[in-house]
Structure formats: structure tokens, C-alpha cells
C-alpha positions as CSV (number, residue, x, y, z in Angstrom):
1,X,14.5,1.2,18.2
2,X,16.6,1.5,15.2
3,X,17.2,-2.0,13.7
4,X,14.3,-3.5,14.8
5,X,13.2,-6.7,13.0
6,X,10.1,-5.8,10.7
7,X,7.0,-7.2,12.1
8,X,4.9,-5.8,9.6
9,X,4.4,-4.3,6.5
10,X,1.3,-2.1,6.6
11,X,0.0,-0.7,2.7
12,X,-1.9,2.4,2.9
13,X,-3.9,3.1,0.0
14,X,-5.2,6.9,-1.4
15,X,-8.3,6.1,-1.7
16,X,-11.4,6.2,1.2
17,X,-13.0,3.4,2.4
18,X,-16.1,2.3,2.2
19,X,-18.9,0.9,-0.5
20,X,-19.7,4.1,-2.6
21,X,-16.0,4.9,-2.8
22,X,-14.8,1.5,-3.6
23,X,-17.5,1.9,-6.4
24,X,-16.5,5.4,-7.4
25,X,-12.6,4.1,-7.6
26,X,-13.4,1.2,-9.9
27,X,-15.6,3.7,-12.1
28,X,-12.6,5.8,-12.1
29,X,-10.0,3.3,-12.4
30,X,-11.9,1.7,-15.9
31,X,-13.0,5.4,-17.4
32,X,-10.0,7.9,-16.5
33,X,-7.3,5.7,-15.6
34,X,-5.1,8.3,-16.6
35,X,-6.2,10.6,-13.5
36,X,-6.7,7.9,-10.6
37,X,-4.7,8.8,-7.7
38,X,-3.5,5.5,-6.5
39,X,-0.5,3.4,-7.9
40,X,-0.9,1.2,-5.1
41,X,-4.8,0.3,-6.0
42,X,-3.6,-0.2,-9.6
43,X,-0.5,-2.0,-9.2
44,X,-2.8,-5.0,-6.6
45,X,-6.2,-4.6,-8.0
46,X,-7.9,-4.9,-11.3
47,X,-11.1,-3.4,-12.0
48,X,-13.0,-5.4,-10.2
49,X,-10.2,-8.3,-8.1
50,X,-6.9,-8.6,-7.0
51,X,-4.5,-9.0,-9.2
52,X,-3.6,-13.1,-9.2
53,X,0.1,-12.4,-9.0
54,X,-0.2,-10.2,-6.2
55,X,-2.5,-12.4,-4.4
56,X,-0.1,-15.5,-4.6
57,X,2.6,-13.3,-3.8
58,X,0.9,-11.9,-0.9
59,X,-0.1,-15.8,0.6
60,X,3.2,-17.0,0.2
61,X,5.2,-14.4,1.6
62,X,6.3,-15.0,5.2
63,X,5.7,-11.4,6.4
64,X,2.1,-10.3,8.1
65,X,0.9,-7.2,5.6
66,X,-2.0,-5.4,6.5
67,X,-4.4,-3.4,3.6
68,X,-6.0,0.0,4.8
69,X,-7.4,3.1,3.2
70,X,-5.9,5.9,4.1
71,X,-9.0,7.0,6.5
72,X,-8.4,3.7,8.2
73,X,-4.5,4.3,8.4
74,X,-5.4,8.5,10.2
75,X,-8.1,6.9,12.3
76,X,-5.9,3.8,13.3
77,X,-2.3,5.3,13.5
78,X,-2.4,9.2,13.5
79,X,-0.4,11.0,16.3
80,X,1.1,14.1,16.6
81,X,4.6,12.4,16.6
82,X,4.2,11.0,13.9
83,X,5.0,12.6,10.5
84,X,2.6,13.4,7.8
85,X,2.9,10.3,5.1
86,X,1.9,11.1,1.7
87,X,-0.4,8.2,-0.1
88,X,0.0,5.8,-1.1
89,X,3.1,4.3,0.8
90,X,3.9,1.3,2.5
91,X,5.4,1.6,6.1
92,X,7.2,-1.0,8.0
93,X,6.0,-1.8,11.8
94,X,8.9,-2.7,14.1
95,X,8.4,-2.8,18.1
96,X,9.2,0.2,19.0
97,X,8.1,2.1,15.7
98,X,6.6,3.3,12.4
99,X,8.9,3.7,9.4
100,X,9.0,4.1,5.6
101,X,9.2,1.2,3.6
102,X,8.3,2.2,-0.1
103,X,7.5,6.1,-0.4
104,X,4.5,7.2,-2.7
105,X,7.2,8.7,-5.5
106,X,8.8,5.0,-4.9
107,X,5.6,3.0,-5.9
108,X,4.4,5.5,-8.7
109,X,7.3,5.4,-10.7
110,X,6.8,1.2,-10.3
111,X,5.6,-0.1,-13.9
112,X,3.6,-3.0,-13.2
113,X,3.3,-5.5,-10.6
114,X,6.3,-7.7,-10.7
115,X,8.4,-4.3,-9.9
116,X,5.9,-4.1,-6.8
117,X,6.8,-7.6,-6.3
118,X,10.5,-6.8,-6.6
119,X,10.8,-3.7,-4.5
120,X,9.5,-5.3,-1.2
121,X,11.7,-8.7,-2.0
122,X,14.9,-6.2,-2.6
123,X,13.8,-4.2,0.5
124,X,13.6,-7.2,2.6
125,X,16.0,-9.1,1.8
């Protein structure tokens, strides 16, 4: 329903999961950073960690998050009611349903990772 207290925020990644891609995206991510397709990756991960900022943040926070790659997120979540999401996004999880919480032209136009930091604070407050 409409209103709903957020239970969760769930962070869907564009990128695939799995070994090989997670190597393929940090190749990417430290040789053409210029064409990597995921703000979300770069704004919480380095090359090789998360970022230590985002990781405090994340620990200290009071609301569950939940991490998937977007093949995770279709196999998880997909449903012919629900509507296509572009990646990468972060959705809120109520009771009763899915919503948007930060759209991907939201989080790509995010500098660094205090504005990440920022825009969920702002949202949830």
C-alpha cells in the first residue's frame, strides 16, 4: 500500500554475477573507466574492495539493504506486473510492494560517494 514503512532498500547493480564477470568488471573498471556501465559498482566499490566510507555507512545505518546483480534481481523479483527497471537503481521494499528509490539517471549523475551517502539519508529522512 501506498505509505508503507520501508523495510528495505534493495541495490541492483548492471553488472552479472558471478566469478569471470566480477573479474571482467574490475579489468574494466581499472582500464576503460570511462565506458563501465555501472555508477552504482563505482560509487561502493574500488577496484578491488568496498569503498571504506560506504562500508561504515552501510553497518551503521539502521535500514536492512540487500546487494544483487541485476541477473539476481530478474531471477529473484521479475514478474509481469512489475515494470521494467533500468540498472543500476535502488528500489525500496515495503509490505505490500516494490518501488523506486534512486533511478539509474538519479545515481549516474551522483559525483562521488558522499552524494550516494546523501541521497538515501535525504530520501529517508
Amino acid at each position: 500500500m501506498p505509505g508503507d514503512p520501508i523495510k528495505k532498500l534493495l541495490f541492483v547493480y548492471n553488472a552479472d554475477s558471478g566469478l569471470m564477470n566480477g573479474f571482467f568488471d574490475a579489468a574494466h573498471k581499472a582500464l576503460n573507466p570511462d565506458t563501465y556501465q555501472c555508477r552504482l559498482c563505482e560509487l561502493t566499490y574500488g577496484k578491488f574492495r568496498e569503498k571504506s566510507i560506504w562500508k561504515r555507512f552501510r553497518k551503521e545505518h539502521n535500514i536492512p539493504m540487500e546487494f544483487l546483480h541485476k541477473d539476481e534481481f530478474l531471477a529473484q523479483y521479475s514478474s509481469k506486473f512489475m515494470p521494467r527497471y533500468s540498472f543500476p537503481v535502488v528500489l525500496e521494499l515495503s509490505d505490500h510492494e516494490i518501488g523506486l528509490f534512486l533511478s539509474t539517471e538519479e545515481i549516474n549523475e551522483l559525483q562521488n560517494t558522499e552524494e550516494l551517502i546523501g541521497a538515501i539519508r535525504k530520501r529517508l529522512d
